[in-house]
Structures are given as C-alpha cells and as structure tokens.
C-alpha positions as CSV (number, residue, x, y, z in Angstrom):
1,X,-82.5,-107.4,-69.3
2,X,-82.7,-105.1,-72.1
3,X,-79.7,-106.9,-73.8
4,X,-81.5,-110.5,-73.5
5,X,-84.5,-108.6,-75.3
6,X,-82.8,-107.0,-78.0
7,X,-81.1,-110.2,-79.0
8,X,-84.4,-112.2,-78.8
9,X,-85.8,-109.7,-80.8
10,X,-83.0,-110.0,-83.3
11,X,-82.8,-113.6,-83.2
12,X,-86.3,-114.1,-84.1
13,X,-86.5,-111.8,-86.9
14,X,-83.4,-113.5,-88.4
15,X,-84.8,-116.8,-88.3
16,X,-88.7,-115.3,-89.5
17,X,-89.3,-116.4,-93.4
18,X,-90.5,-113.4,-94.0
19,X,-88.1,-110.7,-92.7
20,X,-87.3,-108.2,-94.8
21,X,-83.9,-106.2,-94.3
22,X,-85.3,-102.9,-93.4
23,X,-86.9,-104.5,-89.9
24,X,-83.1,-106.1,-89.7
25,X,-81.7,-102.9,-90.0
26,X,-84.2,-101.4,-87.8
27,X,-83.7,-103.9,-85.0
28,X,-80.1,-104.0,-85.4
29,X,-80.4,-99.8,-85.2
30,X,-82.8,-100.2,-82.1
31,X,-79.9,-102.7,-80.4
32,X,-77.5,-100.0,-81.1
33,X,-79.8,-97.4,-80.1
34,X,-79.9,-98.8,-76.4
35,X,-76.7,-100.2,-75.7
36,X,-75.6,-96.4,-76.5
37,X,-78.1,-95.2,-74.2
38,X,-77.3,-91.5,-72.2
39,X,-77.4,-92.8,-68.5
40,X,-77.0,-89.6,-67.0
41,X,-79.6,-89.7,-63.5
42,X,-82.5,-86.8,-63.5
43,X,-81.5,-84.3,-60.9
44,X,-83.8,-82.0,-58.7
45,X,-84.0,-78.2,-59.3
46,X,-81.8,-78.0,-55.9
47,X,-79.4,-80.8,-57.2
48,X,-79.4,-78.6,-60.6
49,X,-78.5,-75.5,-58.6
50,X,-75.5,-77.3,-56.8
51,X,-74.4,-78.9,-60.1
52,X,-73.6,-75.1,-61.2
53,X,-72.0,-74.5,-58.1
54,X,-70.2,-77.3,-58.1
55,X,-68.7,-76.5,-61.7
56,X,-67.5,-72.8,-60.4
57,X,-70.1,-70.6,-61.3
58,X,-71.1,-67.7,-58.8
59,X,-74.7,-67.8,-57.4
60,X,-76.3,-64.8,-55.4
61,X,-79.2,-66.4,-54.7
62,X,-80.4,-69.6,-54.7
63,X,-84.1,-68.5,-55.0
64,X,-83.5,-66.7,-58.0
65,X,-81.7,-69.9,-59.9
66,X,-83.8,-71.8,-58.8
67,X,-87.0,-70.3,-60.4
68,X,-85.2,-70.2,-63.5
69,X,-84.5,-73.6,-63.5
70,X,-88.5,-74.3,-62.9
71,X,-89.6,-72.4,-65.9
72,X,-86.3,-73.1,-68.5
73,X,-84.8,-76.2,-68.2
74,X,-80.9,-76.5,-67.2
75,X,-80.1,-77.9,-70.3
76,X,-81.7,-75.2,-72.3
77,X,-79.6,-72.9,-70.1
78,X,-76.5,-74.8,-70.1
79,X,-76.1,-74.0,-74.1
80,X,-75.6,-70.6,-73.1
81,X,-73.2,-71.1,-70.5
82,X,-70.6,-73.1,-72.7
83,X,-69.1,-69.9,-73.7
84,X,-68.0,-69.3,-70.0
85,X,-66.6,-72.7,-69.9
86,X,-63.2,-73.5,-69.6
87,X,-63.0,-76.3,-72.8
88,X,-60.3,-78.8,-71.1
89,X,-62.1,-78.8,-68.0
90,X,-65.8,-77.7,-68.6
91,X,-65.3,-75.8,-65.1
92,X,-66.5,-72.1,-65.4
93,X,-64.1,-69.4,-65.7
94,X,-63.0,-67.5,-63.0
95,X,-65.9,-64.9,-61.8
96,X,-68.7,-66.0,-64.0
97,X,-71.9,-65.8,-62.5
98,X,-75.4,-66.7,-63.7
99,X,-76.6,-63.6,-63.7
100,X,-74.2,-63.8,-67.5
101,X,-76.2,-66.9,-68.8
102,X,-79.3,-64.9,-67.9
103,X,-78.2,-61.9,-69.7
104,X,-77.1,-64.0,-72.9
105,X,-80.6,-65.8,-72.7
106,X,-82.1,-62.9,-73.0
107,X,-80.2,-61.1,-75.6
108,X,-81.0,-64.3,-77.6
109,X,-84.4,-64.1,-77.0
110,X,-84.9,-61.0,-78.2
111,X,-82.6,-61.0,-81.2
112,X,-84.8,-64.2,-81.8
113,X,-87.8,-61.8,-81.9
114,X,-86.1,-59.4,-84.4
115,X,-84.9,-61.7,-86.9
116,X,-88.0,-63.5,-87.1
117,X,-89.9,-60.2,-87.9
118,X,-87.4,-59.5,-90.6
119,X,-87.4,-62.7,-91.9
120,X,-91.2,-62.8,-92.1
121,X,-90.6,-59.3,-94.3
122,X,-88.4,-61.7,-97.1
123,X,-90.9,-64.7,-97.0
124,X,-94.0,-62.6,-97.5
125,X,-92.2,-60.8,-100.9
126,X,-90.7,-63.7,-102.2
127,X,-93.8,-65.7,-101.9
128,X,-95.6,-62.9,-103.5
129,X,-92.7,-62.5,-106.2
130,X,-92.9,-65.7,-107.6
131,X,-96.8,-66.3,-107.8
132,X,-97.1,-63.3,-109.6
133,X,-94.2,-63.8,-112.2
134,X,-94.9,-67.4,-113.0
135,X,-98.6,-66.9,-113.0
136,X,-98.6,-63.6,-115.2
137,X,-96.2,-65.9,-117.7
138,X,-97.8,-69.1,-117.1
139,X,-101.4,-68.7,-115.5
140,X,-102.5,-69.5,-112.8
141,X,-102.3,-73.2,-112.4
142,X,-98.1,-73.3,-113.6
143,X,-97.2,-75.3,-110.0
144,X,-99.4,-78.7,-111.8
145,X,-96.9,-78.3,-114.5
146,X,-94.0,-80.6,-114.2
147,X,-92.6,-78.3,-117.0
148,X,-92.0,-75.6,-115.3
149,X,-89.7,-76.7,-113.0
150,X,-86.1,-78.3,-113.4
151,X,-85.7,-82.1,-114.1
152,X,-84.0,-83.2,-110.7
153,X,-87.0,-81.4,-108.6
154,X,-88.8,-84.3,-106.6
155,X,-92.1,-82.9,-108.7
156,X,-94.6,-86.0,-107.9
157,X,-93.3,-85.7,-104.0
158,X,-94.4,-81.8,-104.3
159,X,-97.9,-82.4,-105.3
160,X,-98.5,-85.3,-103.1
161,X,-97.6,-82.8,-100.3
162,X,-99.8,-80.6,-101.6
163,X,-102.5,-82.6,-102.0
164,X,-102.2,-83.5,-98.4
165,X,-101.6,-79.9,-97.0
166,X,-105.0,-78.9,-99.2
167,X,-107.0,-81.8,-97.4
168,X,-105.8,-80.9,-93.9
169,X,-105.7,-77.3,-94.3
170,X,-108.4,-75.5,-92.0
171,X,-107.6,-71.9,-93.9
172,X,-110.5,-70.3,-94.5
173,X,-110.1,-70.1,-98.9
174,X,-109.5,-73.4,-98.9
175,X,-112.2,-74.6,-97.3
176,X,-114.5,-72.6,-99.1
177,X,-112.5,-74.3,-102.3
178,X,-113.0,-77.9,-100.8
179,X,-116.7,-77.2,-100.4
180,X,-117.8,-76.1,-104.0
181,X,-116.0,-79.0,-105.1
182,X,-116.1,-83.2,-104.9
183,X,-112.9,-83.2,-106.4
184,X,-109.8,-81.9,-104.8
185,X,-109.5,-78.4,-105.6
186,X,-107.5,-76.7,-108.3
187,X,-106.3,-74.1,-106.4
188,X,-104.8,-70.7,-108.1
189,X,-100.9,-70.4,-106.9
190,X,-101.6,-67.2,-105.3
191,X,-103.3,-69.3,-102.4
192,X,-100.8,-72.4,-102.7
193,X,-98.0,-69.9,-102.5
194,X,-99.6,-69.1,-98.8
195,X,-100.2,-72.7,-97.8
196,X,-96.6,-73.7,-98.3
197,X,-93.8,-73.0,-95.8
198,X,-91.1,-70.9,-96.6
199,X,-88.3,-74.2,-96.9
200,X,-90.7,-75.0,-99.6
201,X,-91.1,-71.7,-101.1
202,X,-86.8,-71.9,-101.7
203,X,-86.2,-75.0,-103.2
204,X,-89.2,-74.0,-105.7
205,X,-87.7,-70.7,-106.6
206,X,-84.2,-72.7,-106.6
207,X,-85.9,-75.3,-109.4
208,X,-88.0,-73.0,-111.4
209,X,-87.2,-74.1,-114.9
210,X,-88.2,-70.6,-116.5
211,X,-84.9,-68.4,-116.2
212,X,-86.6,-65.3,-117.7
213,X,-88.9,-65.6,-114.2
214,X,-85.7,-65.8,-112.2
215,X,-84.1,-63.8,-113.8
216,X,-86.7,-61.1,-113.5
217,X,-86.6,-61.8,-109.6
218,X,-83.1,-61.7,-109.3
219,X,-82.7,-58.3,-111.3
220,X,-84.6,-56.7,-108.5
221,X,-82.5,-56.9,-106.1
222,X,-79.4,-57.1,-108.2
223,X,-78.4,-60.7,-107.0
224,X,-77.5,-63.5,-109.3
225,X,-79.8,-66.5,-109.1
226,X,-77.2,-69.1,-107.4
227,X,-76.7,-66.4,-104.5
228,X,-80.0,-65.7,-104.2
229,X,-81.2,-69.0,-103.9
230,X,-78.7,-69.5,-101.1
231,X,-79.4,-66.8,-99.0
232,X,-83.4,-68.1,-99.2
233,X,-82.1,-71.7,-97.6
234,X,-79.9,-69.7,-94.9
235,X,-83.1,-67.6,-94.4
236,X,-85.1,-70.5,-93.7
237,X,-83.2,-72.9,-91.7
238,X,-82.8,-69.6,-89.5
239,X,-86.1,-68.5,-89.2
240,X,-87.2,-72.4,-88.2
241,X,-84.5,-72.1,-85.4
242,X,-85.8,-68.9,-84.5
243,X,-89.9,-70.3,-84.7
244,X,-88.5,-73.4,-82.6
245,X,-86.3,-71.6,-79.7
246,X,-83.2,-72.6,-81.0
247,X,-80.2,-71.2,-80.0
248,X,-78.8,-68.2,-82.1
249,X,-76.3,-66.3,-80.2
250,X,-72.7,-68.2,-80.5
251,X,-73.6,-70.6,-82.5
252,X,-72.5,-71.2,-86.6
253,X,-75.6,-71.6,-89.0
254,X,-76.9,-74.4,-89.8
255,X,-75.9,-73.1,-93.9
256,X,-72.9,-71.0,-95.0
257,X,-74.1,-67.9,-96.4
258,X,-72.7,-66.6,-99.4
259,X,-71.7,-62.8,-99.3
260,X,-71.5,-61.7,-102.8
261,X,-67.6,-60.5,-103.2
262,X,-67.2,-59.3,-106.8
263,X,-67.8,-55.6,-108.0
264,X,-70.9,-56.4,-109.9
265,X,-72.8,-57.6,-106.8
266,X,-70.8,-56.8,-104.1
267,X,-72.7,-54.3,-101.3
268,X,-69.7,-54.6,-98.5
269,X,-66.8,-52.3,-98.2
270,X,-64.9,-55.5,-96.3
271,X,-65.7,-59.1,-97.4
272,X,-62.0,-60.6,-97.3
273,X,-62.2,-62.8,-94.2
274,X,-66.0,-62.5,-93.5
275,X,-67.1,-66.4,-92.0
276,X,-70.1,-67.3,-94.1
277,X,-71.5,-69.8,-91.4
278,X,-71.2,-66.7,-88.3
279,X,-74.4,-64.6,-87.5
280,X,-72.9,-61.7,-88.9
281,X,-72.7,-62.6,-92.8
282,X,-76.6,-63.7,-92.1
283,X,-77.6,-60.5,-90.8
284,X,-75.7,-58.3,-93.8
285,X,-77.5,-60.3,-96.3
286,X,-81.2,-60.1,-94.4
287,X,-80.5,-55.9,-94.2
288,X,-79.9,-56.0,-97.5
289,X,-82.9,-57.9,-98.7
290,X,-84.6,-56.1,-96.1
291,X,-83.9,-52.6,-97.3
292,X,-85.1,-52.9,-100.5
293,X,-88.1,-54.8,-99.9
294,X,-89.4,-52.5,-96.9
295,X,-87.4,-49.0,-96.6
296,X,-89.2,-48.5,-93.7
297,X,-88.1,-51.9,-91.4
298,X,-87.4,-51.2,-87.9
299,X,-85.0,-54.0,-88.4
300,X,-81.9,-51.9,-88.5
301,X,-82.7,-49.4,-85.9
302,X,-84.0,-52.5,-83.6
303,X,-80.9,-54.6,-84.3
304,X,-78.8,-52.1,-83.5
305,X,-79.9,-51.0,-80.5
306,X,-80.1,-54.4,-79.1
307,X,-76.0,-54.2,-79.7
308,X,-76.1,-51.1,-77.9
309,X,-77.7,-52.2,-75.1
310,X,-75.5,-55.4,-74.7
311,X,-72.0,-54.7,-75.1
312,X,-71.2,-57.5,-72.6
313,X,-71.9,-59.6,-75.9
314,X,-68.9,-61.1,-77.6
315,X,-69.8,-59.8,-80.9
316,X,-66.2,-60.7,-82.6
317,X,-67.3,-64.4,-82.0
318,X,-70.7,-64.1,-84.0
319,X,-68.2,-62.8,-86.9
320,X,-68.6,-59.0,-86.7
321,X,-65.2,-57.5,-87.8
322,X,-63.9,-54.4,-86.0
323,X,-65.0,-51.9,-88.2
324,X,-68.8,-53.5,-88.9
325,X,-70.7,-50.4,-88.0
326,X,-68.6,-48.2,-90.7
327,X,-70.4,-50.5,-93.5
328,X,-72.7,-48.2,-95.3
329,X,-76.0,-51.0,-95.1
330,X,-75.3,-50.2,-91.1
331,X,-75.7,-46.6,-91.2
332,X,-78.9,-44.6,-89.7
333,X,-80.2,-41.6,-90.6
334,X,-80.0,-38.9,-87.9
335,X,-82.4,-36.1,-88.7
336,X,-81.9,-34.1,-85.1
337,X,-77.7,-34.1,-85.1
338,X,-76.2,-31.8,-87.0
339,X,-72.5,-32.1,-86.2
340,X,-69.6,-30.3,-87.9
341,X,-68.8,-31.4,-91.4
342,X,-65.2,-31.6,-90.4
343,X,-66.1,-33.8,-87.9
344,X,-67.9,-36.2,-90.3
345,X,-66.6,-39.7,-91.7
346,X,-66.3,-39.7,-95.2
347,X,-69.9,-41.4,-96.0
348,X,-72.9,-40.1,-97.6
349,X,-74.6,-36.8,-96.4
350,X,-77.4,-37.1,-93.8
351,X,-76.2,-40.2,-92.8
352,X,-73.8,-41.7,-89.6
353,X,-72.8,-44.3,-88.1
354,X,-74.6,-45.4,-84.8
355,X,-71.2,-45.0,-82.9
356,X,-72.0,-40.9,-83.3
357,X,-75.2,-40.9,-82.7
358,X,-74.6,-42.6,-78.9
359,X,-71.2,-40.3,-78.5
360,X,-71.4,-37.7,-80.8
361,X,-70.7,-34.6,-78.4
C-alpha cells in the first residue's frame, strides 16, 4: 500500500507543470525514506526483560529490570551495554549482569553532571572575554559591524538570528529594551553575548576579524588562536550532549580535540599517542581552561573522585594512558598528609598525586 502511494505521489509530481526539483527530490527522499523503514515490532517491558535474557545477560530480579525499563527506555540502556557485547555475535559476555549497565548509567550520569558545571565555568568567561575586548576596542555595538568579523562568516545569517532570538526572547533586559522602543532594539553586546548559545559564542570568537582582540584572549591562557578555537567547538558539541542526555562514557567525540604538543604550549608531560577524539584529551584541555579561569573549581577534586569510586570503569578505553594521574594538571593539594620526603614523587612540594592520598600509609 505504501509503495502504490509513493509512486502516485511521484508520478503526479513528475507530470505537474509546475514541479520544481526540490519537491522531486523530496518525494524521491520520502520513497526512499519508507521503503528503508526500521520494522523492528514494539516489545513489552516483560518481552524487553526476556530480550536481555535471551542475549546472555544475568538478571537477579526481574522486578528490579523491569522498573528500569519503565522509567529509561531499553534503547537508552542498550548503548551502555554494547561494551559487554561480544561484536561477532552481539550475545553478552560471559557473567555480565545488569546490575553493570546500571552502574555505567550511572557513572555517566554523574560525569554528565560534572562536565556540564565545568563547561558552564568556560562559557561564562569566554562570553565575558570577548564582549569586553571588542567592545572596549570597538564600542558597544561592534557585532552590527560586518567589519569586524572575517569575510567567510555567514554575517547576514548572524543578525537575522539575532533579530529573531531578540523578538522571541522573554529575558527580562530585553524586554524592557523591546518596550522603550518601536524599533527593534540596539542592544549593547554585553546582553547579546548572554542571549546567544555557546556554539554561537565559538564560531564568533573563531571569525573575529580583529587579531589584536584574539590575540589578547589567547595570551591569557597561553594558547594560540587555531587551538583555542578548537577546544571552544569540542567544548560545545560536548556540553549539548551533556544538556541533551547523550551518551559520554565509551563513546569518541563528536570533534577531535587538539592537545597542544610543542614546548611553547605544551602543558602535558605525555602527549605522544594521546587520541584526540577519546574523553580523556577533552577532559585535560577543560582542567586546563578550568584552572586558570576558576582556581577554586571543584572540577578536579569531583572528577577524580568519581574515578575513585568506579574503578569497574574501563578507563584505558576513554583514552587515559597508564600513567594519567602522574600529569601535574591531575595533581591535588593535600594540606593534612605529610608523608616522608623520601617517599615523595619527584613533583612540586605540597602537592600529590591522588593515588597517595587514597594509599598513602
């Protein structure tokens, strides 16, 4: 039935006088759309529990799974159970229970949790950063400028977004903007800078036409600007997985991070065989930003002690090399252990890695 539809559809619009070759392409997508349809049937919580069973893994309870499977759906669920997968078969391995894709949820949720706080911490300053640089140089209107960015930024696309996003926008300042004014209002970038998302907020500092700006930027956190830029795309693409439940934990980013490798820049004792598009890379660069935007970040000390408390975790796999923790940006100060100097690493005094302050003696 839905094949004798499509192709009257398509029929009819090749034989119209007035078809234009986006609806032919559409239709033609649509015909393709269905005939590739997935066809797998819905399944019942109980039919969902079985399925798992079925595939090897070891259920205590049924109750238990089952109230899972009510509240977080087995797809959902089943991304974190590919990992204890056998990939020829897609039977589980030998011994794997749910209580493991439970655990890994979790983790996930919760590292979620802390990389969206630190995030937040980079998005805050660097939408700060550039209002106040460009406007101090430029005043207070530079974003209407076409000038002041790069020639291949979409710069009539940007206003028109903005234009929008100031018409819709129920913030409070802009309101009180759109009120004392017929017109649209001219807004000062310090306000624009907060309406914008933080994808946006990149690809302007990425286009920014005035180097002196960047370069200014940059300086502080002794980055140059192409690695800078990248890390702010990799930082957003991550924190919308994070705002949008994605999956973090096992999976490659959605960018490849770019871990700075020469002396000038450099801030890790071991780059040679660090995976850009792993976790790990991500989380160096964000710890580094981190640091010197907010000393004080719980980041660090909350990161780490979610490791701590899931060792289960195949960290290798997220690109953590053996000796991560030895990496000075990793360290934590320990102002209540005093252990023997001979028994010290060779690292800065006052500070230890966490492995001695869990099994120092």
């Amino acid at each position: 039935m839905w094949v004798d539809f499509l192709f009257y559809i398509c029929d009819d619009i090749v034989c119209h006088p007035s078809v234009s070759w986006a609806n032919l392409a559409g239709s033609f997508f649509l015909y393709h759309l269905v005939m590739n349809m997935f066809v797998a049937p819905s399944l019942t919580i109980s039919e969902q529990v079985q399925l798992f069973k079925d595939r090897g893994l070891i259920i205590a309870s049924n109750d238990v799974v089952e109230h899972w499977l009510s509240h977080i759906s087995y797809f959902r669920l089943n991304g974190y159970a590919n990992k204890l997968r056998n990939p020829e078969t897609g039977d589980f391995l030998p011994g794997c229970t749910f209580e493991q894709i439970t655990r890994l949820y979790l983790f996930d949720k919760h590292l979620k949790l802390v990389l969206f706080d630190a995030i937040e911490t980079i998005e805050v300053a660097f939408r700060t950063l550039i209002s106040n640089q460009m406007s101090s140089v430029y005043g207070a209107h530079w974003y209407l400028n076409r000038e002041r960015f790069l020639p291949t930024f979409r710069f009539d696309d940007f206003i028109a977004y903005l234009q929008r996003s100031m018409i819709n926008s129920e913030d409070p300042a802009i309101k009180r903007y759109r009120k004392n004014s017929n017109d649209l209002p001219t807004l000062p970038s310090w306000i624009v800078m907060e309406l914008l998302p933080f994808g946006s907020i990149s690809r302007i500092f990425e286009y920014l036409s005035a180097r002196d700006v960047k370069h200014h930027i940059c300086s502080r956190y002794n980055l140059p600007d192409n690695i800078l830029v990248n890390w702010l795309h990799c930082f957003s693409q991550l924190r919308n997985r994070c705002a949008h439940h994605g999956q973090i934990i096992y999976r490659s980013t959605a960018k490849t991070i770019v871990v700075p490798t020469g002396n000038r820049y450099r801030f890790l004792a071991e780059t040679e065989g660090l995976d850009g598009s792993k976790l790990y890379s991500t989380l160096c660069c964000i710890q580094y930003l981190v640091e010197k935007i907010e000393p004080s970040s719980s980041f660090k000390r909350m990161l780490l002690q979610l490791v701590e408390d899931n060792p289960e975790i195949d960290y290798g796999y997220m690109g953590f090399p053996p000796n991560w923790r030895l990496e000075q940006i990793w360290h934590v100060l320990w102002q209540w252990l005093m252990p023997d100097e001979t028994d010290m690493p060779e690292i800065e005094a006052g500070w230890l890695p966490l492995t001695s302050l869990f099994y120092a003696d």
